[in-house]
C-alpha positions as CSV (number, residue, x, y, z in Angstrom):
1,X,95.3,127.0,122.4
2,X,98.4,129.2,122.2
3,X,101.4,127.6,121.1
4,X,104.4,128.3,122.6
5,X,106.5,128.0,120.0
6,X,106.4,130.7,117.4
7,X,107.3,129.3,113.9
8,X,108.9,132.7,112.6
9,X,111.8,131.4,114.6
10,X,112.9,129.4,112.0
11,X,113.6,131.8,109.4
12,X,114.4,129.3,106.8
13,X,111.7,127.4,107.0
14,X,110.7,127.8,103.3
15,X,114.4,126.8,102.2
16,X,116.8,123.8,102.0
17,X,120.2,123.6,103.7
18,X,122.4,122.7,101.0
19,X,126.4,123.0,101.1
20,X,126.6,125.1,104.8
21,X,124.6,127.3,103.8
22,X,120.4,127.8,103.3
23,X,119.3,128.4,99.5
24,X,115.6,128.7,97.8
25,X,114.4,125.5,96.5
26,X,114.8,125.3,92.5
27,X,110.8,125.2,92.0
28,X,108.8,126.6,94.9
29,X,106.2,124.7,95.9
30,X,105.0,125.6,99.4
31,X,103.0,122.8,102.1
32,X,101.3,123.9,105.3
33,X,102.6,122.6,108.7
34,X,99.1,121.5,110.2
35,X,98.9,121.7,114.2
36,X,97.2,118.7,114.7
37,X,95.6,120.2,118.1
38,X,94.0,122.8,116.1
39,X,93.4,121.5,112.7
40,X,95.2,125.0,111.6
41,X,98.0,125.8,109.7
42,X,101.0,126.5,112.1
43,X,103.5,127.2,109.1
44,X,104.3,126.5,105.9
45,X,107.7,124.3,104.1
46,X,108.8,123.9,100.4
47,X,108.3,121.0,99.3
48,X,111.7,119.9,97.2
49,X,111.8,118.0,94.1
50,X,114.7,115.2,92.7
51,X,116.9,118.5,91.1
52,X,117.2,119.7,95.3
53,X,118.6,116.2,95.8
54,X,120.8,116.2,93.2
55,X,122.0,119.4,94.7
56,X,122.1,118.1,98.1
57,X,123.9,114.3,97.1
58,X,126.5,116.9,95.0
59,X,127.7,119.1,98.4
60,X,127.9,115.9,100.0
61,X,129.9,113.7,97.8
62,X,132.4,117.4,97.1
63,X,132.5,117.2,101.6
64,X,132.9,113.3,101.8
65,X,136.5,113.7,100.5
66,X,137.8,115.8,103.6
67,X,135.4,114.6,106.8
68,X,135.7,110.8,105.4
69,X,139.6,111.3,106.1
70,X,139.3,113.3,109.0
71,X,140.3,112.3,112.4
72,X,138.5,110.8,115.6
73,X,139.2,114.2,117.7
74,X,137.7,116.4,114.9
75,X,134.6,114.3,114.4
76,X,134.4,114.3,118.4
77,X,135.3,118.4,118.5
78,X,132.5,118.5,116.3
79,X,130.1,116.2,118.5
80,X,130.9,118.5,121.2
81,X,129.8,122.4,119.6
82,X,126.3,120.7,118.3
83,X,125.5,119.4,122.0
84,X,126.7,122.5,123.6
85,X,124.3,124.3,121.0
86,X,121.3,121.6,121.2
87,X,121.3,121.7,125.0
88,X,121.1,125.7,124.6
89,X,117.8,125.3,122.5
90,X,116.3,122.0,124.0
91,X,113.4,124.5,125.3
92,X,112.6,125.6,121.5
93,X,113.3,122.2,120.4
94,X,110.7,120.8,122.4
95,X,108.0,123.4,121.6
96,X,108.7,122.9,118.1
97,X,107.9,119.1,118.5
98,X,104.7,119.9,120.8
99,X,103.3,121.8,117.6
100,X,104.4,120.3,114.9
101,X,103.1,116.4,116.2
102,X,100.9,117.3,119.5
103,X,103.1,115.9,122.1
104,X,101.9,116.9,125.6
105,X,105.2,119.9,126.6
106,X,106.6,117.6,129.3
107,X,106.8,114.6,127.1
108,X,108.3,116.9,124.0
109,X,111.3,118.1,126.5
110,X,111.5,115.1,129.0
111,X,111.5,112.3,126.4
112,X,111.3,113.7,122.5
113,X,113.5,116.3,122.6
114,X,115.9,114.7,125.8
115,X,116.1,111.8,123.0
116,X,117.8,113.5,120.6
117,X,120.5,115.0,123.3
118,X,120.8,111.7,124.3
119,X,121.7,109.9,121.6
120,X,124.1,112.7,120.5
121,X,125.6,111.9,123.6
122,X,126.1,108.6,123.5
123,X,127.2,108.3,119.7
124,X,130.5,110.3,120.9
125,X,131.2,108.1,123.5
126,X,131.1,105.2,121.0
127,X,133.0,107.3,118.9
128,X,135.6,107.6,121.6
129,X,136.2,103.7,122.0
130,X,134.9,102.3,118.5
131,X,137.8,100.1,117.3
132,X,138.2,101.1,113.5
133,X,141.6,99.4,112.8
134,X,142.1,95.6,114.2
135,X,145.2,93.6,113.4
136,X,144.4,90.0,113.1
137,X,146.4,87.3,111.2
138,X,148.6,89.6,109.0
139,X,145.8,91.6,107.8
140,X,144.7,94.9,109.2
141,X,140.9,95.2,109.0
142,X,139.7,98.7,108.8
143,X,136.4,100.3,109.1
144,X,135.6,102.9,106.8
145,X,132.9,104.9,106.1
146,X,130.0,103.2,103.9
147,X,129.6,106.9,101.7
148,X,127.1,109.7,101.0
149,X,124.4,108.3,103.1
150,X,120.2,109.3,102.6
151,X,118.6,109.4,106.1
152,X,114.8,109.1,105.8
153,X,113.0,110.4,109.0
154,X,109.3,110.1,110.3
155,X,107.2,112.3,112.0
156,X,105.8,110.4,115.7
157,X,109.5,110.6,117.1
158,X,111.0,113.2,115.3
159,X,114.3,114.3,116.6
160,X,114.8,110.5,118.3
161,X,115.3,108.8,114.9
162,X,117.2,112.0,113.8
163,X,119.6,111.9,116.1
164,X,119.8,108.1,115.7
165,X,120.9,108.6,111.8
166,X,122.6,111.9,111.8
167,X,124.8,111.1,114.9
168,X,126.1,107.4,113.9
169,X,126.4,108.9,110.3
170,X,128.6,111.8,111.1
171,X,130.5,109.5,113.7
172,X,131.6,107.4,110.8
173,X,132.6,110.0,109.0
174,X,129.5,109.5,106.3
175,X,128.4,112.6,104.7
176,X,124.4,112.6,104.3
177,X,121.8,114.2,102.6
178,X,118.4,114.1,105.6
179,X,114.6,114.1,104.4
180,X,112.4,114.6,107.3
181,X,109.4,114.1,107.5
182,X,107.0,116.8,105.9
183,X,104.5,116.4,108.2
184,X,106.3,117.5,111.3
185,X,109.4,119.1,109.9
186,X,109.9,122.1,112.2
187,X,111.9,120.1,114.4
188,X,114.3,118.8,111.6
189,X,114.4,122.7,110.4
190,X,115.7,123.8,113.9
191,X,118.2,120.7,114.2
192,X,119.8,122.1,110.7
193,X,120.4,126.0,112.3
194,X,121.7,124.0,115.1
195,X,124.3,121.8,113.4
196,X,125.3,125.2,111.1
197,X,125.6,126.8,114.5
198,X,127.9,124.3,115.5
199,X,130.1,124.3,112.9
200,X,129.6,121.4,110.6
201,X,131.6,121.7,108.1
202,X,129.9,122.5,104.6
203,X,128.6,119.7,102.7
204,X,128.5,117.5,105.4
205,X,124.8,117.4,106.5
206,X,122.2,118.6,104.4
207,X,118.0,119.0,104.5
208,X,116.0,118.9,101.8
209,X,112.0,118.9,103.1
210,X,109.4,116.8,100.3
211,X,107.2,113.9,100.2
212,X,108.2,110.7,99.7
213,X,106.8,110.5,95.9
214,X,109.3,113.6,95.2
215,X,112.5,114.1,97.6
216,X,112.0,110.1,99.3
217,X,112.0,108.3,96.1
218,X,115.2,110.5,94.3
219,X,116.8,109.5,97.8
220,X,116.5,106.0,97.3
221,X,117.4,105.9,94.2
222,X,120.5,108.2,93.4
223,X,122.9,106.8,91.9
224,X,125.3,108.4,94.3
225,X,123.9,107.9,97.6
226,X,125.5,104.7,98.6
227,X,123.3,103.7,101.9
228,X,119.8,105.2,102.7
229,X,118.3,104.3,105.9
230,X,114.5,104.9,106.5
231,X,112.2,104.8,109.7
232,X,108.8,104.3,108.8
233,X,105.9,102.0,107.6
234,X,106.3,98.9,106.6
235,X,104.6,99.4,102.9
236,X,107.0,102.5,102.5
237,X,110.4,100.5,103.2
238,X,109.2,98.4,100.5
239,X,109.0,100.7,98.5
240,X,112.6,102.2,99.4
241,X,114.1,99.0,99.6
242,X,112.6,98.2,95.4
243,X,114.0,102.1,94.4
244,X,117.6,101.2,96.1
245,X,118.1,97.8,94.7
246,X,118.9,99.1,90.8
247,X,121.9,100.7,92.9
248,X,122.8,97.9,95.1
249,X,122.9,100.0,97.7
250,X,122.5,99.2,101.4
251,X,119.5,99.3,102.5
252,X,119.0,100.3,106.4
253,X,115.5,100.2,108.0
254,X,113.2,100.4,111.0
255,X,109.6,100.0,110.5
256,X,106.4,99.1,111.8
257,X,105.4,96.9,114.8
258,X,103.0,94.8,116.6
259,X,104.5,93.9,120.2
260,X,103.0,91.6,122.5
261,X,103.4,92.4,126.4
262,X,103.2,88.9,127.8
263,X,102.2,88.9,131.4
264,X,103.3,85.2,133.1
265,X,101.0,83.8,135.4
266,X,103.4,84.6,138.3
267,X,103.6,88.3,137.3
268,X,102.4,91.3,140.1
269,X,99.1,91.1,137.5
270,X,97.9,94.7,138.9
271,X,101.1,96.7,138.5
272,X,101.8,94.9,135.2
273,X,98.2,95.9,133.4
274,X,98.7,98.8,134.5
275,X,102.0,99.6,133.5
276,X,100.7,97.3,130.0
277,X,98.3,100.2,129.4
278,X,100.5,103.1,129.7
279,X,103.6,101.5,127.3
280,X,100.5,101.1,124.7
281,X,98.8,104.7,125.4
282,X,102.5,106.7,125.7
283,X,102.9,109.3,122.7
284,X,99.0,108.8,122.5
285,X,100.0,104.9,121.1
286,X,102.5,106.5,118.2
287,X,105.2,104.2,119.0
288,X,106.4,101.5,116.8
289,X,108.0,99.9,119.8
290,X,104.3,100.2,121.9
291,X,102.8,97.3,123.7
292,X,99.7,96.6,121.4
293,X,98.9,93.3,122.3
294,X,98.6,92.1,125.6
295,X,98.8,88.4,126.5
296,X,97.2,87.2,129.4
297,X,96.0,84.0,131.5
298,X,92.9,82.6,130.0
299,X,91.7,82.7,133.2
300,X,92.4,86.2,134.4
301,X,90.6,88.2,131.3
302,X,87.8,89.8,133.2
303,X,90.1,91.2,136.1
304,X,92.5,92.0,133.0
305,X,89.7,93.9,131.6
306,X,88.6,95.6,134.7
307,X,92.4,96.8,135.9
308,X,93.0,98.0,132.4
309,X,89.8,100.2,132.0
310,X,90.3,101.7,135.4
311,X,94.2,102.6,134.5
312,X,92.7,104.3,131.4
313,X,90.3,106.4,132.9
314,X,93.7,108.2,134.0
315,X,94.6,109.2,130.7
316,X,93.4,112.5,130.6
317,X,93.6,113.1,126.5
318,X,94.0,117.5,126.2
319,X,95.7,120.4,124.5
320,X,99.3,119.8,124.3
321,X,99.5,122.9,127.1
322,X,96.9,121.4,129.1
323,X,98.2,120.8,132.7
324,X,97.0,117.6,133.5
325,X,96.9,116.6,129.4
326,X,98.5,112.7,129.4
327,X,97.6,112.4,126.0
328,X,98.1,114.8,123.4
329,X,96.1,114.6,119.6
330,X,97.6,112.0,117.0
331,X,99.2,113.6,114.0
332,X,96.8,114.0,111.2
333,X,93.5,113.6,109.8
334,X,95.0,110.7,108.2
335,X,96.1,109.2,111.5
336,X,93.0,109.6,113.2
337,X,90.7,108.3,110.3
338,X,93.1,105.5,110.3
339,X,92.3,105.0,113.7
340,X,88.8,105.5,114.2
341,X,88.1,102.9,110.8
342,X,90.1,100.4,113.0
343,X,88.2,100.7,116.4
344,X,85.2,100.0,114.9
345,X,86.6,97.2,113.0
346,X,87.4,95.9,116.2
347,X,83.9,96.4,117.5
348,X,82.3,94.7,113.9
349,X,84.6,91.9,114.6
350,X,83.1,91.2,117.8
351,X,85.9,92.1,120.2
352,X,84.3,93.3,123.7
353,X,85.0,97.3,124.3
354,X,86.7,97.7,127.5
355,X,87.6,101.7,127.3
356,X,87.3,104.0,125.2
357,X,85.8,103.6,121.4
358,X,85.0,105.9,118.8
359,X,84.8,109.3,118.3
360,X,86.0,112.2,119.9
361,X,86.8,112.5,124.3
362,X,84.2,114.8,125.4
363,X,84.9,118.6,125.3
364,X,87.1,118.7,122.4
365,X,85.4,118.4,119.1
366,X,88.0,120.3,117.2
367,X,91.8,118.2,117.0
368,X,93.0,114.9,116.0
369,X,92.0,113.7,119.9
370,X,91.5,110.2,119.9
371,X,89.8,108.5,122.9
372,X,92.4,105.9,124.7
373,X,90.2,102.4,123.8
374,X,90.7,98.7,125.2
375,X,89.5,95.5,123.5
376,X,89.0,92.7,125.5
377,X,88.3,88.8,124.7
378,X,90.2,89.6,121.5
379,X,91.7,86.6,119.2
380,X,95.1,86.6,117.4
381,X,93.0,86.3,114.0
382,X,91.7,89.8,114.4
383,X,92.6,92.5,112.7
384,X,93.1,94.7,115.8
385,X,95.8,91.9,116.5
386,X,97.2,91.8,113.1
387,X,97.2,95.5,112.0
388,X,99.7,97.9,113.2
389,X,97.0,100.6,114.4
390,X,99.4,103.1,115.8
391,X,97.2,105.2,118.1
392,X,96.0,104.7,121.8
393,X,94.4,101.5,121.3
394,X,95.3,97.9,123.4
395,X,93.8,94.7,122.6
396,X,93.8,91.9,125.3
397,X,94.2,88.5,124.2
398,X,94.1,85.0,126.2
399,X,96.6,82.2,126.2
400,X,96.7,79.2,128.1
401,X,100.2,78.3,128.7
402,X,103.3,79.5,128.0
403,X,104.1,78.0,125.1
404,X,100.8,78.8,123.9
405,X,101.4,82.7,124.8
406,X,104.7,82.5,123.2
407,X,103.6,81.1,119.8
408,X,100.8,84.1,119.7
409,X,103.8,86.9,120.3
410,X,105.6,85.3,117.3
411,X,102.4,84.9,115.0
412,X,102.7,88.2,113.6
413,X,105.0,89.4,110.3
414,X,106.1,92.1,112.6
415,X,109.2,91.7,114.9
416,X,110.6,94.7,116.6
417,X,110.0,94.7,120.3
418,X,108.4,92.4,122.9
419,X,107.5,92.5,126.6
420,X,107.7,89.9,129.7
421,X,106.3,90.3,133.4
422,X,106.9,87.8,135.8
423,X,108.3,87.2,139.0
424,X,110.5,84.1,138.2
425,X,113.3,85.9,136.5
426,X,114.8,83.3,135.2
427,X,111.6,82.1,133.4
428,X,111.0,85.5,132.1
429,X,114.6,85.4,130.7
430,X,113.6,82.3,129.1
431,X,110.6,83.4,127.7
432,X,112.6,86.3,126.2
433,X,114.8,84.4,124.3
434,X,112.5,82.6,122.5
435,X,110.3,85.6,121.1
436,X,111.2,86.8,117.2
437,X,111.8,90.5,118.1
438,X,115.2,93.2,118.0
439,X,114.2,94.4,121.5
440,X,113.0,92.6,124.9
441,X,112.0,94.1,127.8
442,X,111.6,92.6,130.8
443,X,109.7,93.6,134.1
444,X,110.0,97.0,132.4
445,X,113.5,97.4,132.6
446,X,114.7,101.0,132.4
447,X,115.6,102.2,128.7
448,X,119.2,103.2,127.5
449,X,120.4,104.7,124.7
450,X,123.0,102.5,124.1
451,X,120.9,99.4,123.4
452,X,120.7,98.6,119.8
453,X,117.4,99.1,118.1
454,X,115.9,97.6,115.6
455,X,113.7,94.3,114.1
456,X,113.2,91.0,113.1
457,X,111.3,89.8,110.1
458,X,108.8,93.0,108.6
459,X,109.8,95.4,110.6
460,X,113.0,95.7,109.2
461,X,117.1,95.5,109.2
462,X,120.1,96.9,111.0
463,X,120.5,98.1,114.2
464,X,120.4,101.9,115.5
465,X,122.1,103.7,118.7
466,X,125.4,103.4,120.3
467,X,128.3,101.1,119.1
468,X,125.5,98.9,117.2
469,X,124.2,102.1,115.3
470,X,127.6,103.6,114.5
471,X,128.6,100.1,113.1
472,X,125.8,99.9,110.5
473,X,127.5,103.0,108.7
474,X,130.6,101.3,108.1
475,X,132.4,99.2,105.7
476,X,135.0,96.4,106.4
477,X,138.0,96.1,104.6
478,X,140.9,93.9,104.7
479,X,144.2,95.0,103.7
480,X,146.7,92.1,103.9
481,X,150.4,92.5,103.9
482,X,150.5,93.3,108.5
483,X,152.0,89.8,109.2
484,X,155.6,89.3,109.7
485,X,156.4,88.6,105.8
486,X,155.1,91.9,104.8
């Protein structure tokens, strides 16, 4: 496969962007970009250390003087030359993502990269009407911005959660220093040039590529960073969230998830299996948000079975180029042993295979290519209905009422999105408010940027996009002395 993004466009891609302006890392230490549809090197990153951060947390506590204090027009002035820019290089932006994490090219521009124009977007319109002074009761209470922020990004939505920390960050007129993730970086390299093309002024944003053991860790820890907010695994914002506590810092994160997709027994059953199947299989099941488990009638598990293995057989998995490719590879080696270990765990633990299973799709022995698998007959005690697998794989499990469907969605330590179909609305609406999880859809409701995002319980805290996003990099203070005896 020829990719059509060439990584020699990124000229810096060995450096950091520290202070407005790109500089060599202080030890080199070089990592290669694999292209997980080739198993090949597609470029190579430094890899930065704690002294890079300390740079990087320096420029941005020197900038956070000036853009903490400047105004809603300049931050919006500002909002304006990055989207003019980002829409100019959405094409490269989207190529970048295709090779760096094997997104199929219609999903990298229509969805990945779209995301992260998106969210831009909709950050300066609630920076237009965000209320940051409100008289009440002879105080004024003012939000300010929380600090230097760390901004901790993963690699299966790449420029979505960028855009969903940068943006709100910069809004609030936070100054940040922005790990992505070194697995797929290229995409977090090209949203730098773009934001020095645009103008930000120096110190403001900064990148420094790494590991979590060596950049991820001095993040969370830094005496000087006084918020970090990480997207990732569960285990990892642990991790984060032990580092940041010396600091008594706040602590923002999104992690993993295991959502049930409860179909009612009055639901269009057809339409919503299928459309069950695809929320699990899109971004080849990389989603922390994805339909994993889906709930269904007791009685209704064979035709369950049998609609969801013929909507699978649709999922053409292919080069991210292909034509007709629906599903691209997962990310890594990693990834896909992670995977492969827990289909046949699934199988061992007696769950019936519907679609799919181990190994390879036929014709493509050299990629992370997973085949799109179904369990059936699967019970809430298994661990393909405990374990966040994160690839294309759906596990069917039975209820036999309501109640009984609701208390499986909320036996899990995970709460970040759920899923109704039915066709009494106001039962489904019902339904939804009594399921443990940051996000509801029903009847798959169309998607908006401006809905806040984020978990209950293990997956995490805070809230990103829109007003809800922009909030979470704010402090409240109250200044008394506004009522009529001042």
């Amino acid at each position: 496969m020829t990719s059509p993004f060439d990584p020699g466009r990124l000229p810096h891609a060995t450096q950091f962007y520290i202070d407005g302006a790109w500089v060599d890392p202080l030890a080199p230490r070089l990592l290669d970009v694999i292209d997980p549809a080739t198993e090949a090197p597609c470029a190579a990153i430094a890899l930065g250390s704690a002294g890079d951060v300390d740079r990087a947390v320096a420029a941005a506590r020197r900038a956070f003087a000036t853009w903490s204090v400047s105004t809603r027009a300049e931050r919006l002035a500002v909002f304006d030359r990055i989207l003019t820019v980002y829409r100019r290089r959405m094409g490269d932006m989207a190529a970048a993502i295709s090779l760096e994490m094997g997104a199929p090219l219609p999903m990298a521009r229509d969805a990945q990269a779209w995301a992260g124009m998106a969210h831009l977007e909709e950050t300066a319109r609630a920076l237009r009407d965000f209320t940051f002074d409100q008289p009440i009761d002879g105080m004024l209470i003012t939000r300010e911005p929380v600090g230097v922020v760390g901004l901790i990004t993963p690699w299966n939505w790449p420029m979505n959660q960028i855009a969903c920390k940068v943006g709100p960050a910069l809004a609030a007129g936070c100054t940040m220093v922005l790990k992505p993730s070194e697995i797929a970086p290229l995409s977090g390299l090209l949203f730098a040039e773009i934001l020095d093309e645009a103008g930000v002024p120096p110190g403001v944003f900064n990148l420094v590529n790494g590991d979590g053991p060596a950049v991820g860790e001095a993040i969370a820890r830094h005496p000087d960073i006084e918020m970090v907010s990480f997207t990732g695994s569960t285990r990892a914002g642990t991790i984060v969230a032990r580092l940041a506590a010396d600091t008594v810092k706040r602590v923002h994160q999104e992690l993993g998830g295991k959502s049930p997709n409860i179909i009612l027994p009055d639901a269009d059953f057809t339409d919503a299996v299928r459309r069950g199947v695809a929320g699990c299989f899109g971004n080849s099941g990389q989603s922390c948000d994805a339909p994993t488990r889906m709930l269904v009638p007791a009685g209704r598990m064979d035709e369950a079975m049998a609609i969801a293995a013929q909507a699978t057989a649709t999922f053409i998995v292919g080069p991210p180029d292909g034509p007709n490719t629906r599903l691209g590879p997962v990310v890594s080696q990693v990834q896909f042993d992670k995977i492969q270990h827990l289909i046949q765990v699934g199988i061992d633990e007696g769950a019936t295979l519907v679609a799919g299973g181990p190994g390879r799709p036929d014709g493509l022995p050299v990629g992370y290519y997973v085949r799109p698998t179904v369990f059936g007959r699967v019970t809430p005690d298994m661990t393909i209905a405990r374990e966040e697998i994160f690839g294309p794989v759906l596990s069917i499990i039975a209820y036999d009422d309501v109640d009984h469907a609701i208390a499986i969605a909320n036996d899990t330590p995970y709460g970040l999105a759920a899923y109704v179909q039915g066709g009494d609305l106001a039962q489904a609406r019902a339904v939804a408010r009594r399921l443990r999880a940051g996000n509801v859809n029903i009847n798959g409701a169309p998607w908006t940027v401006a809905a806040p995002f984020g978990g209950y319980k293990q997956s995490g805290n805070g809230r990103e996009c829109g007003e809800y996003g922009l909030a979470d990099f704010l402090e409240i203070k109250a200044i008394l002395g506004y009522g009529p005896d001042a």
